[in-house]
N, CA, C and O atoms as a DFTB+ gen file, in Angstrom:
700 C
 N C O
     1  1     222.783      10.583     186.927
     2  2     222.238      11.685     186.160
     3  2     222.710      11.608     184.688
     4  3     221.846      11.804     183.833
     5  1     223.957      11.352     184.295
     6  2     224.995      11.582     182.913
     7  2     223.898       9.771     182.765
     8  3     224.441      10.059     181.698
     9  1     223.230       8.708     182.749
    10  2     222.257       7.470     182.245
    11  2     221.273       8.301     182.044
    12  3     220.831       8.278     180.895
    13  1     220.874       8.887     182.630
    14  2     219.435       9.286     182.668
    15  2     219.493      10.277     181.292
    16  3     218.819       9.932     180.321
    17  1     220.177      11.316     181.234
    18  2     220.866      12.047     180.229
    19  2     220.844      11.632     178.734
    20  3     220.299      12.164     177.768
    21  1     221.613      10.505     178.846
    22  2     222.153       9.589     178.016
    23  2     220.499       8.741     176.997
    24  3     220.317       8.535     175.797
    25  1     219.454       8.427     178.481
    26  2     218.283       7.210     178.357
    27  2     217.623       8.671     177.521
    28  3     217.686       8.495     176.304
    29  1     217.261       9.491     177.743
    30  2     216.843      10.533     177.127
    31  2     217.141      11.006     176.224
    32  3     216.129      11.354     175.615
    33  1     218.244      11.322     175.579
    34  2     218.567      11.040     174.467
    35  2     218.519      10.366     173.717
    36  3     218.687      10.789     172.573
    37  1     218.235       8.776     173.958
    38  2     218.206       8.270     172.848
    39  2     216.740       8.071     172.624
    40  3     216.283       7.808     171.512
    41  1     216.002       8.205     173.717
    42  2     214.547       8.040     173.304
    43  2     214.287       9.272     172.481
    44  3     213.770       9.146     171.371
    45  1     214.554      10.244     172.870
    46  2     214.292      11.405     171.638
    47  2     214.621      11.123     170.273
    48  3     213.940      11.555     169.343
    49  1     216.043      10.134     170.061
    50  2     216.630      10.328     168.720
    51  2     215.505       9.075     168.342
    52  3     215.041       9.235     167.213
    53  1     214.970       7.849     169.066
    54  2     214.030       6.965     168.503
    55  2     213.014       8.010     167.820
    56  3     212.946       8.199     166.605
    57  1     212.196       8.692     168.846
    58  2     211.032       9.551     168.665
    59  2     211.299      10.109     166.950
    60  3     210.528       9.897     166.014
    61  1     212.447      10.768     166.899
    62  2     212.772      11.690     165.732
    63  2     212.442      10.420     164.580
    64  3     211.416      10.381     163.902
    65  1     213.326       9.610     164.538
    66  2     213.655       8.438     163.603
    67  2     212.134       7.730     163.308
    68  3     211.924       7.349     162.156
    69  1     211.375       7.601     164.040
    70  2     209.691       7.161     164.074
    71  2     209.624       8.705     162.844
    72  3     209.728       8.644     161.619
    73  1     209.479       9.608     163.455
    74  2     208.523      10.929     162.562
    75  2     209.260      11.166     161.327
    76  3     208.656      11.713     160.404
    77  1     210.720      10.764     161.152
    78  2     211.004      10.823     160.007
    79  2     210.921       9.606     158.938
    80  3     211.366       9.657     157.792
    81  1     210.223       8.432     159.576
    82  2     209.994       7.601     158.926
    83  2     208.352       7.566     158.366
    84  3     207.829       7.331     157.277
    85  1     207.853       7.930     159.722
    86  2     206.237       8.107     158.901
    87  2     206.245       9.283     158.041
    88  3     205.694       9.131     156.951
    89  1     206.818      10.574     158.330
    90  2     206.581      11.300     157.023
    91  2     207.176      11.178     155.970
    92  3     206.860      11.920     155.040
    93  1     208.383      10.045     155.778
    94  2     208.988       9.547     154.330
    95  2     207.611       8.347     153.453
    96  3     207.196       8.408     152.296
    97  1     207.294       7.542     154.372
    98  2     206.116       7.075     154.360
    99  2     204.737       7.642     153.223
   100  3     204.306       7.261     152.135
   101  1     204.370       8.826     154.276
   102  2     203.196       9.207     153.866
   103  2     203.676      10.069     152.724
   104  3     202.782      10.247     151.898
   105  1     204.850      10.674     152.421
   106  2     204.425      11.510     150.920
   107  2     204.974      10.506     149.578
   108  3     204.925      10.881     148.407
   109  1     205.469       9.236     150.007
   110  2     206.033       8.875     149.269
   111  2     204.317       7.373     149.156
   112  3     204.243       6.509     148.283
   113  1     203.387       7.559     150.181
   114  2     202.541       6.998     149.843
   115  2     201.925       8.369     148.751
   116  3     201.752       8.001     147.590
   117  1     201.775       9.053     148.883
   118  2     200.917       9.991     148.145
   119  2     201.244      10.594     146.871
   120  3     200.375      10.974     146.086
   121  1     203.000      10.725     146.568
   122  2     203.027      10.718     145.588
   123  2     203.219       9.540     144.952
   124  3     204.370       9.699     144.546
   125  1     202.875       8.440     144.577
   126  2     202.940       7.041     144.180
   127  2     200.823       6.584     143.749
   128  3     200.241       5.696     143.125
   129  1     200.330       8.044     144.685
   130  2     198.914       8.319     144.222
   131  2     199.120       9.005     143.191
   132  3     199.184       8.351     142.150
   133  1     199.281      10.378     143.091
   134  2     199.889      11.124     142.087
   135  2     200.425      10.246     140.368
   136  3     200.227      10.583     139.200
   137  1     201.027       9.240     140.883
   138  2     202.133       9.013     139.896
   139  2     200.778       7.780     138.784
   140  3     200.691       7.640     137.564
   141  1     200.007       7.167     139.867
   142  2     199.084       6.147     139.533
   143  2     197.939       7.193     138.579
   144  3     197.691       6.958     137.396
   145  1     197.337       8.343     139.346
   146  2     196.392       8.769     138.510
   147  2     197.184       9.268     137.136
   148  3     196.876       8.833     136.027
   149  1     198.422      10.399     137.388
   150  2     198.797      10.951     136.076
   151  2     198.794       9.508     135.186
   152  3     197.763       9.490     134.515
   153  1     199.712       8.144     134.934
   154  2     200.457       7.350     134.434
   155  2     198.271       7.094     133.756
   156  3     197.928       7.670     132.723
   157  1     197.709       6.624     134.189
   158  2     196.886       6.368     134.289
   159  2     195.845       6.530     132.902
   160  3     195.511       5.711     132.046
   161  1     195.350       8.631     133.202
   162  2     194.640       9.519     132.707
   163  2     195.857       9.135     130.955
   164  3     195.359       9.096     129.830
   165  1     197.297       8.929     131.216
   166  2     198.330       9.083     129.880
   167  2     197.887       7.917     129.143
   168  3     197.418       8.107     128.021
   169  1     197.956       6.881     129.546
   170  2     197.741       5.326     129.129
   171  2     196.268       5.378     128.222
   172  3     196.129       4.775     127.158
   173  1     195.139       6.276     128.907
   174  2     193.740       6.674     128.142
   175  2     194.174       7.488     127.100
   176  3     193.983       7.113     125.943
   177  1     194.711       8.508     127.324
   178  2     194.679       9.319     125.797
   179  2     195.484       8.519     124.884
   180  3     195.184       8.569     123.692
   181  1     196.352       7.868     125.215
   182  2     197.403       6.966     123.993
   183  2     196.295       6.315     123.565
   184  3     196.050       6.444     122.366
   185  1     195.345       5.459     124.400
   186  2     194.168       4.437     123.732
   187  2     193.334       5.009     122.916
   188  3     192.972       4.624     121.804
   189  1     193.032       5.960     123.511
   190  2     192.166       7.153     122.227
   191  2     192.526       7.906     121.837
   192  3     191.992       8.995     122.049
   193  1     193.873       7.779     120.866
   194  2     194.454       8.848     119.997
   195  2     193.488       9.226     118.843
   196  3     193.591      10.336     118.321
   197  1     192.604       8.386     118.454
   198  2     192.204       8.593     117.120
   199  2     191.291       9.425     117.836
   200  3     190.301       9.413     117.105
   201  1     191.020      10.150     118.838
   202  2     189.631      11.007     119.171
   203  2     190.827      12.155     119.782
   204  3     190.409      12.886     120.679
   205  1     191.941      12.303     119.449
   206  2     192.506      13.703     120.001
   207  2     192.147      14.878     119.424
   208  3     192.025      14.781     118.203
   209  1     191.945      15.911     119.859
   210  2     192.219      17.062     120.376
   211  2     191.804      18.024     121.002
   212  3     190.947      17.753     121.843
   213  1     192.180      19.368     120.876
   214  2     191.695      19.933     122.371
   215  2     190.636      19.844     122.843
   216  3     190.688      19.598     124.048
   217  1     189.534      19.944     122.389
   218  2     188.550      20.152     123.435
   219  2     188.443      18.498     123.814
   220  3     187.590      18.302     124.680
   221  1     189.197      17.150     123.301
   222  2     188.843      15.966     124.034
   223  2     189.891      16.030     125.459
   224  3     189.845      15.849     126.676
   225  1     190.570      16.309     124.678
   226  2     191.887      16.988     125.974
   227  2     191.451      17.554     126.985
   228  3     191.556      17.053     128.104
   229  1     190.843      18.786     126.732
   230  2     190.138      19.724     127.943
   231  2     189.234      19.294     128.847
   232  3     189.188      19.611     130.036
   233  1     188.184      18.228     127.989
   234  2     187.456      17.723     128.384
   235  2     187.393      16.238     129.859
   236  3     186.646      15.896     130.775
   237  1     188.602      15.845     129.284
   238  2     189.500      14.809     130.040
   239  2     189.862      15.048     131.500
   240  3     189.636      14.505     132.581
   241  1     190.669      16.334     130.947
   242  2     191.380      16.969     132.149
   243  2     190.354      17.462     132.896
   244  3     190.320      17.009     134.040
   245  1     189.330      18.412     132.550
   246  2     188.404      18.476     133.882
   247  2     187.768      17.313     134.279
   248  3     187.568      17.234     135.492
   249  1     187.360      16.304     133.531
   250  2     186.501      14.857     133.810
   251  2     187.663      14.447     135.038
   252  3     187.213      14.219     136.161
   253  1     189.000      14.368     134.836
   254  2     189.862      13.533     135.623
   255  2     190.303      14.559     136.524
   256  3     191.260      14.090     137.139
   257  1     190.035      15.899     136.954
   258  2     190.881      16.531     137.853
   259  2     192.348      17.034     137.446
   260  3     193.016      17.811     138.128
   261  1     192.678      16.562     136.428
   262  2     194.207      17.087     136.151
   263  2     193.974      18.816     135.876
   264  3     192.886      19.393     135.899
   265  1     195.237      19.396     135.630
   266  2     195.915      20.660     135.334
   267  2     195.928      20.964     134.031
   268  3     195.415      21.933     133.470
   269  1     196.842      19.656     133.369
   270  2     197.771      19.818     132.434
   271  2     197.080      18.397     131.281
   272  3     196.344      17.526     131.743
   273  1     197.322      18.418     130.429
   274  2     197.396      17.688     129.186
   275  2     197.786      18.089     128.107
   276  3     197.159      18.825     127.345
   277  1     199.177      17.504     127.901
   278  2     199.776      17.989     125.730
   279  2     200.053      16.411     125.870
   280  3     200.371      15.489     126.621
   281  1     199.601      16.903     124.261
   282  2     200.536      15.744     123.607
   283  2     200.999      16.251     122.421
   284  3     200.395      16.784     121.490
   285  1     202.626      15.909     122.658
   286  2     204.215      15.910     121.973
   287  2     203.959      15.192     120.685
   288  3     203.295      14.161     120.570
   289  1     204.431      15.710     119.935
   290  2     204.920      15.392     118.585
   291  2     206.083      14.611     118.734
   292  3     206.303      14.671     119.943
   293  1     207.284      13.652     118.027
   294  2     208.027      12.989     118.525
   295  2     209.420      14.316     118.352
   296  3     210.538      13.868     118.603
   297  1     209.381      15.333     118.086
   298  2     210.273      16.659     118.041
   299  2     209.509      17.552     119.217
   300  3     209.552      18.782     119.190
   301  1     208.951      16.965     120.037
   302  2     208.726      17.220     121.529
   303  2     208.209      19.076     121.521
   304  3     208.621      19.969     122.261
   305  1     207.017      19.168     120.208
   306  2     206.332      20.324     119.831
   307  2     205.017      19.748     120.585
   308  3     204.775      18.541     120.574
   309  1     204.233      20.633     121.202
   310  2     203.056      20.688     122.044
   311  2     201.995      20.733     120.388
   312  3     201.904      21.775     119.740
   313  1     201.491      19.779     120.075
   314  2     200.634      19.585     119.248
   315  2     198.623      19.861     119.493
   316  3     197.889      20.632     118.875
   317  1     198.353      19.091     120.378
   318  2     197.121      19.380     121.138
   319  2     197.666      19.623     122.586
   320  3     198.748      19.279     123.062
   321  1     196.312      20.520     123.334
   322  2     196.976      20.755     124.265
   323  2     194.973      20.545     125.358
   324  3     193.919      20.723     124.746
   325  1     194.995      20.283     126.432
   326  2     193.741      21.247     127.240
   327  2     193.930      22.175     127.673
   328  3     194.982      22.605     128.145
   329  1     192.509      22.849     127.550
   330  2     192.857      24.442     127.478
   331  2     193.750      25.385     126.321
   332  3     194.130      26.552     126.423
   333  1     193.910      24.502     125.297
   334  2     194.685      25.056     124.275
   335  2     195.876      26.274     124.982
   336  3     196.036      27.458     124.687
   337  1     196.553      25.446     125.965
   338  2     197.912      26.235     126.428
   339  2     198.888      25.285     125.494
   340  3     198.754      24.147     125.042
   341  1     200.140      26.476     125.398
   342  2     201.371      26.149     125.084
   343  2     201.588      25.652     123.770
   344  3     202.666      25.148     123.451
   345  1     200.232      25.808     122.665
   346  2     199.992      24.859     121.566
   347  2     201.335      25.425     121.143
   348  3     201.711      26.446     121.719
   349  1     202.318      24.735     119.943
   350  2     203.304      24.936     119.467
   351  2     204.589      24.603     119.956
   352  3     205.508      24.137     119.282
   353  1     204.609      24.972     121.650
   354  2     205.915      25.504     122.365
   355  2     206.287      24.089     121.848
   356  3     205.509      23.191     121.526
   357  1     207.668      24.083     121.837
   358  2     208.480      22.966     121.863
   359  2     209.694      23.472     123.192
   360  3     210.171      24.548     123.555
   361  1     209.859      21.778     123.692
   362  2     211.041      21.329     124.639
   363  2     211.992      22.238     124.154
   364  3     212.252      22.293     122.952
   365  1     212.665      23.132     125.191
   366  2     214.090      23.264     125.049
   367  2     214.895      22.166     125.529
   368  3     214.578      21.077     126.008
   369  1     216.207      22.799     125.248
   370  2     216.871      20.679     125.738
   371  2     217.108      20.775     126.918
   372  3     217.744      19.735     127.086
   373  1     217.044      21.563     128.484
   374  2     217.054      21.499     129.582
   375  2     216.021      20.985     129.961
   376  3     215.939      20.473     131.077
   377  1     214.810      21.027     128.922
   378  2     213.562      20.237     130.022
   379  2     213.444      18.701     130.283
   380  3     214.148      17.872     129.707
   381  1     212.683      18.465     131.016
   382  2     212.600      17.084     131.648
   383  2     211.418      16.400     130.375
   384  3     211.154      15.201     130.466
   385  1     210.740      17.265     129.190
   386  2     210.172      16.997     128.278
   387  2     211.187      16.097     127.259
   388  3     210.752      15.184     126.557
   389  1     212.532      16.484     127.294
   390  2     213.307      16.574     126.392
   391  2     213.973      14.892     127.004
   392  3     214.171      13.879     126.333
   393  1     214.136      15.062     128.123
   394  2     214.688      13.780     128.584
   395  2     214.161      12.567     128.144
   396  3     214.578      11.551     127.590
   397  1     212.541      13.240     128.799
   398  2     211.635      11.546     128.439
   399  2     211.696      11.101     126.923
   400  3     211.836       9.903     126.681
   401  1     211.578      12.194     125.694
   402  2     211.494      12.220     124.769
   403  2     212.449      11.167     124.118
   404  3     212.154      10.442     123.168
   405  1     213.624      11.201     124.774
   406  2     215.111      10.471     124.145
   407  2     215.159       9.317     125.029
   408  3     215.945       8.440     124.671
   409  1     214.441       9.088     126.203
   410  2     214.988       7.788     127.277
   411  2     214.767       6.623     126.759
   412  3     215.510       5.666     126.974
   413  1     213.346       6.550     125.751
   414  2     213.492       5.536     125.446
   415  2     212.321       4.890     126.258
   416  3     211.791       3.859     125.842
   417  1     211.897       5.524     127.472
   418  2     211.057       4.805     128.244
   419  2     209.412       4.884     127.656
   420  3     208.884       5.650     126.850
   421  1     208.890       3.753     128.435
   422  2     207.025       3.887     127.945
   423  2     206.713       5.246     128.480
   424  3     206.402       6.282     127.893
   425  1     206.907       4.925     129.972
   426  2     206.476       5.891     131.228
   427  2     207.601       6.253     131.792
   428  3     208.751       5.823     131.714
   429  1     207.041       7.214     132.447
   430  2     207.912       8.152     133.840
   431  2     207.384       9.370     133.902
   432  3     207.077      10.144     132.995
   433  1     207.273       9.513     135.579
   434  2     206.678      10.454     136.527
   435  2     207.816      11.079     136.803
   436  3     208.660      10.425     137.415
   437  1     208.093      12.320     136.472
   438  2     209.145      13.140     137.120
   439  2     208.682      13.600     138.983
   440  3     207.552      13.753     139.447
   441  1     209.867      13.703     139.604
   442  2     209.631      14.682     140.609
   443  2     208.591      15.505     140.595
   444  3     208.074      15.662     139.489
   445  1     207.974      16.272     141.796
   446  2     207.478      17.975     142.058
   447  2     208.513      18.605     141.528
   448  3     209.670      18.343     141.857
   449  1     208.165      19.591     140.564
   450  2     209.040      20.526     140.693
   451  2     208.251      21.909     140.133
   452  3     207.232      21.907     139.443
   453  1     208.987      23.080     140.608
   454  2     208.092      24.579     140.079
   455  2     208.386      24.583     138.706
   456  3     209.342      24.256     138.003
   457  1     206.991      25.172     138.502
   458  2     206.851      25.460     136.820
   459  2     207.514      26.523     136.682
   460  3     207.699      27.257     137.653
   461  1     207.964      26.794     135.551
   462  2     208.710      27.248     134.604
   463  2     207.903      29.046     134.426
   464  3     207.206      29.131     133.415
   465  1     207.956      30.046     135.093
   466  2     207.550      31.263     135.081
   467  2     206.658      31.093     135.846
   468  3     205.635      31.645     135.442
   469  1     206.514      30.486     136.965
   470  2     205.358      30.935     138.401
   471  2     206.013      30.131     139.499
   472  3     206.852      29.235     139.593
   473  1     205.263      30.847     140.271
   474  2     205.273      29.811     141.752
   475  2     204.515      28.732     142.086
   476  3     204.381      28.343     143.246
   477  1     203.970      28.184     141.053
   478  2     203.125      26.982     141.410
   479  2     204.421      25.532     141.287
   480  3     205.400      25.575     140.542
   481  1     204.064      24.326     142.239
   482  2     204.614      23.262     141.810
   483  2     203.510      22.290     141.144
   484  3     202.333      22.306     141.504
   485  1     203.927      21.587     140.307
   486  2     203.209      20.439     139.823
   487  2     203.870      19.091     139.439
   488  3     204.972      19.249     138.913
   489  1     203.436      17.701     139.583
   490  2     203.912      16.756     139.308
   491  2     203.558      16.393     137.577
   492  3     202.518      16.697     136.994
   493  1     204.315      15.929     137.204
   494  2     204.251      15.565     135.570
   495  2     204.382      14.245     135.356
   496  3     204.906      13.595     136.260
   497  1     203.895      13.463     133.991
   498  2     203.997      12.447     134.032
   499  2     203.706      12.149     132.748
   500  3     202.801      12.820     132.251
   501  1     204.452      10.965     131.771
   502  2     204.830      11.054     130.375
   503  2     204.429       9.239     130.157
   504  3     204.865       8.210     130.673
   505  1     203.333       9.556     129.073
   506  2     203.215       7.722     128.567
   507  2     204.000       8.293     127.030
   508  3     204.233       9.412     126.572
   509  1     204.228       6.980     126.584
   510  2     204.601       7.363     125.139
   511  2     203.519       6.441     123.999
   512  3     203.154       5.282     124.194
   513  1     203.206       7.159     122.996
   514  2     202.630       6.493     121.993
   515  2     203.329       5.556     120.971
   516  3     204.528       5.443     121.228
   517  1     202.867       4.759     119.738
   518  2     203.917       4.061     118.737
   519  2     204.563       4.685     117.968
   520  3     205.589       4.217     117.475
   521  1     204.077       5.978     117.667
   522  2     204.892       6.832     116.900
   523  2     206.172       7.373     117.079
   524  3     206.833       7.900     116.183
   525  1     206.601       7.202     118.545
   526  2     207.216       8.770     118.821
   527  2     207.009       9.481     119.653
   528  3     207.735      10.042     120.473
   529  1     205.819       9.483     119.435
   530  2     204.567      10.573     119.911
   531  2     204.396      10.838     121.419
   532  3     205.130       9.961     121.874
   533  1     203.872      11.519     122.522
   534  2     203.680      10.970     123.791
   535  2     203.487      11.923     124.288
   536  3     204.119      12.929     123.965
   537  1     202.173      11.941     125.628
   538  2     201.071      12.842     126.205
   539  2     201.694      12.934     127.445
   540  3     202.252      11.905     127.828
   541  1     201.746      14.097     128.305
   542  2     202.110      14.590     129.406
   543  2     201.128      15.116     129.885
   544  3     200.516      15.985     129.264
   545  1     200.723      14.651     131.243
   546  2     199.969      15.215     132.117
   547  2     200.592      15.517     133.435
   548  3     201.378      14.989     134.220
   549  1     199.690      16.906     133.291
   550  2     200.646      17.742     134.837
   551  2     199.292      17.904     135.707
   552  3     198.180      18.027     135.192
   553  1     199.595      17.883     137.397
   554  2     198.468      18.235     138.577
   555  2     199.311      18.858     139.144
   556  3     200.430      18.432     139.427
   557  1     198.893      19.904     139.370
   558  2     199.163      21.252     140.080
   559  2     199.287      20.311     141.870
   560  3     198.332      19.712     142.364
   561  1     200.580      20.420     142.481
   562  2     200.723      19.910     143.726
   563  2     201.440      20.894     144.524
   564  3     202.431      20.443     145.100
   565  1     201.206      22.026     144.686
   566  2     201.356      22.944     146.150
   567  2     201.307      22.836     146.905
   568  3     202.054      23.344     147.741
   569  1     199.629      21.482     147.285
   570  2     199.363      21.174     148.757
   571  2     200.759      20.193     149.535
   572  3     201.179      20.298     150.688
   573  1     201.344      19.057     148.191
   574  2     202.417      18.425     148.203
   575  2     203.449      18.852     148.486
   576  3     204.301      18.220     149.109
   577  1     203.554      19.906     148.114
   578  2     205.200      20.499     147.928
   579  2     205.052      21.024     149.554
   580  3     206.020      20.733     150.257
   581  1     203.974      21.742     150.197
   582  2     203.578      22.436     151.529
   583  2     204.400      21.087     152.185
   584  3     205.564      21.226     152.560
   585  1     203.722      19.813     152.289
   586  2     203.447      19.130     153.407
   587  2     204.878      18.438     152.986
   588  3     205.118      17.565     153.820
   589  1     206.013      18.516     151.900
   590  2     207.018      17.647     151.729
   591  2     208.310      19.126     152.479
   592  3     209.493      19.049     152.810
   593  1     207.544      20.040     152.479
   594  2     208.746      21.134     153.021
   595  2     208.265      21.231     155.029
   596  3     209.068      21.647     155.865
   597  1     206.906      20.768     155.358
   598  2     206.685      21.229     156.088
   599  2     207.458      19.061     156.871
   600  3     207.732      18.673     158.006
   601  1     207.478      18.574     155.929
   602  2     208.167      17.422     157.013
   603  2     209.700      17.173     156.793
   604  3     210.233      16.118     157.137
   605  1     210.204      17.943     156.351
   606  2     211.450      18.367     156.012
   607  2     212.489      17.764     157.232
   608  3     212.159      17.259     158.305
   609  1     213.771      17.982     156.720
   610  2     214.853      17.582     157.967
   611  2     215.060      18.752     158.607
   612  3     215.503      18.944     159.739
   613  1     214.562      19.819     157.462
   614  2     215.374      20.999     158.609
   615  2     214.250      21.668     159.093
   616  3     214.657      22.444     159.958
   617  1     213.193      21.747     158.986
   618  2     211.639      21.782     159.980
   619  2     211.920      20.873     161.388
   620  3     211.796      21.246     162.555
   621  1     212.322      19.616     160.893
   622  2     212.925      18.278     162.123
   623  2     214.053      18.912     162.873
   624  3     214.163      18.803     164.094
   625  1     214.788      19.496     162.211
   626  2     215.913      20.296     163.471
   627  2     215.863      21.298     164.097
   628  3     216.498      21.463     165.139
   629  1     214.887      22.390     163.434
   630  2     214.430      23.431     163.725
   631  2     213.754      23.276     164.937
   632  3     213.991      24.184     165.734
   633  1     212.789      22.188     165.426
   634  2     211.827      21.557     165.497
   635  2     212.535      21.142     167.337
   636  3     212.193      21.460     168.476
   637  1     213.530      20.377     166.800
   638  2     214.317      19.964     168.032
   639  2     214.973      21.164     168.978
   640  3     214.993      21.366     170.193
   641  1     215.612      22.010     167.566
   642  2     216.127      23.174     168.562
   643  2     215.552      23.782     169.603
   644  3     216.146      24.253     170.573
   645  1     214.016      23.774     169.346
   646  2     213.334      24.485     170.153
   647  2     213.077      23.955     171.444
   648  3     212.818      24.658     172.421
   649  1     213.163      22.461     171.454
   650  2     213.315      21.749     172.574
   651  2     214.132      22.125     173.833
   652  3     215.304      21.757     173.912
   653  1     213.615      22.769     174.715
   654  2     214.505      23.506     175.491
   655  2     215.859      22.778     176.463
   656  3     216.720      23.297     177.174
   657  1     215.611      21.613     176.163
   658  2     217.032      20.534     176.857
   659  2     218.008      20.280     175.574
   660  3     219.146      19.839     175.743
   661  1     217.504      20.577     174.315
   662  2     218.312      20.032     173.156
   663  2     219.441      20.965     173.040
   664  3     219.109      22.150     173.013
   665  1     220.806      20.687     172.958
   666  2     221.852      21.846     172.762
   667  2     222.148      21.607     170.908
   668  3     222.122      22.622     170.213
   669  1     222.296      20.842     170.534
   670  2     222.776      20.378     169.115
   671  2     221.488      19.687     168.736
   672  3     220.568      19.457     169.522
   673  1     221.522      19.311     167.158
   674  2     220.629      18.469     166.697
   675  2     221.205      18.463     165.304
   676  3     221.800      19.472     164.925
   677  1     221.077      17.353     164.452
   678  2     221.537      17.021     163.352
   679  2     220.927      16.116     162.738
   680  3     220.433      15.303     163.519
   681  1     220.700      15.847     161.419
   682  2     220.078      14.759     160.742
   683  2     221.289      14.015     159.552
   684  3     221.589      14.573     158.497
   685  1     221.877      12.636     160.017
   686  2     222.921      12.309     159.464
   687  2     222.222      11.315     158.573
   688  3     221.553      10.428     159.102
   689  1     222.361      11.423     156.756
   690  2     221.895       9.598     155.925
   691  2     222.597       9.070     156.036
   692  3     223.430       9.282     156.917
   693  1     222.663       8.074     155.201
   694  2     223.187       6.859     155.129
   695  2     224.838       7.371     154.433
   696  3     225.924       6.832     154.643
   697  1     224.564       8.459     153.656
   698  2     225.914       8.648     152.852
   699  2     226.683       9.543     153.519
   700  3     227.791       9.853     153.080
């Protein structure tokens, strides 16, 4: 009985280790979609700077599905914007605007993370121009943020608890 016990257990902990691998999998296939269209839609407006502003901006962003489009001044001031949001605001130095601004890098896709006075999440994503200069595009990802909380470790333990033979359950990384 204490083999059988034992054989059961570990097929469960396989089972777990499978579902936490396909759902590391699939959002990390999807945001790597995310990261391809934003990097993408940025790389176009740098090519057609000489045709900026808002309404080419606005225009973009609904043509491509995005949220979000500014483009930064190299003092990381919202110069054009779609939808003429945020024209002016400039980076405080906690933002992730402020980071890319100084890294030095062409590109980079930040994390999901919630915007700044709502409950929405969105992914962001920063090309830089020769100037300085450099366009950020944001897509509103809620459906993302749903399905990255709903495959969670602690959804996965929650998940197990309910398993009516499971007494404990834990999710240990690598560190």
């Amino acid at each position: 009985m204490i083999g059988e016990m034992q054989r059961l257990g570990l097929d469960l902990a396989e089972q777990v280790l499978a579902r936490i691998t396909d759902n590391t999998e699939a959002l990390e296939t999807i945001e790597g979609l995310l990261d391809e269209k934003i990097l993408g839609i940025g790389r176009t407006v740098v090519a057609n700077r000489d045709q900026l502003s808002n309404e080419y901006l606005t225009r973009l962003a609904k043509d491509m599905g995005v949220d979000a489009i500014h483009w930064y001044s190299p003092d990381c001031m919202v110069t054009f914007s779609a939808y003429e949001i945020d024209l002016g605001w400039v980076a405080p130095s906690t933002n992730p605007v402020r980071y890319f601004s100084t890294s030095g890098l062409m590109e980079w896709t930040e994390e999901i993370r919630q915007a700044e006075g709502n409950d929405n999440f969105y992914k962001y994503g920063y090309v830089r121009g020769t100037l300085g200069e450099f366009v950020q595009v944001g897509i509103l990802a809620n459906a993302v943020q749903a399905l990255t909380e709903k495959f969670s470790y602690d959804v996965l333990v929650n998940d197990l608890a309910t398993y009516g033979k499971v007494v404990y359950a834990a999710v240990i990384n690598k560190q």
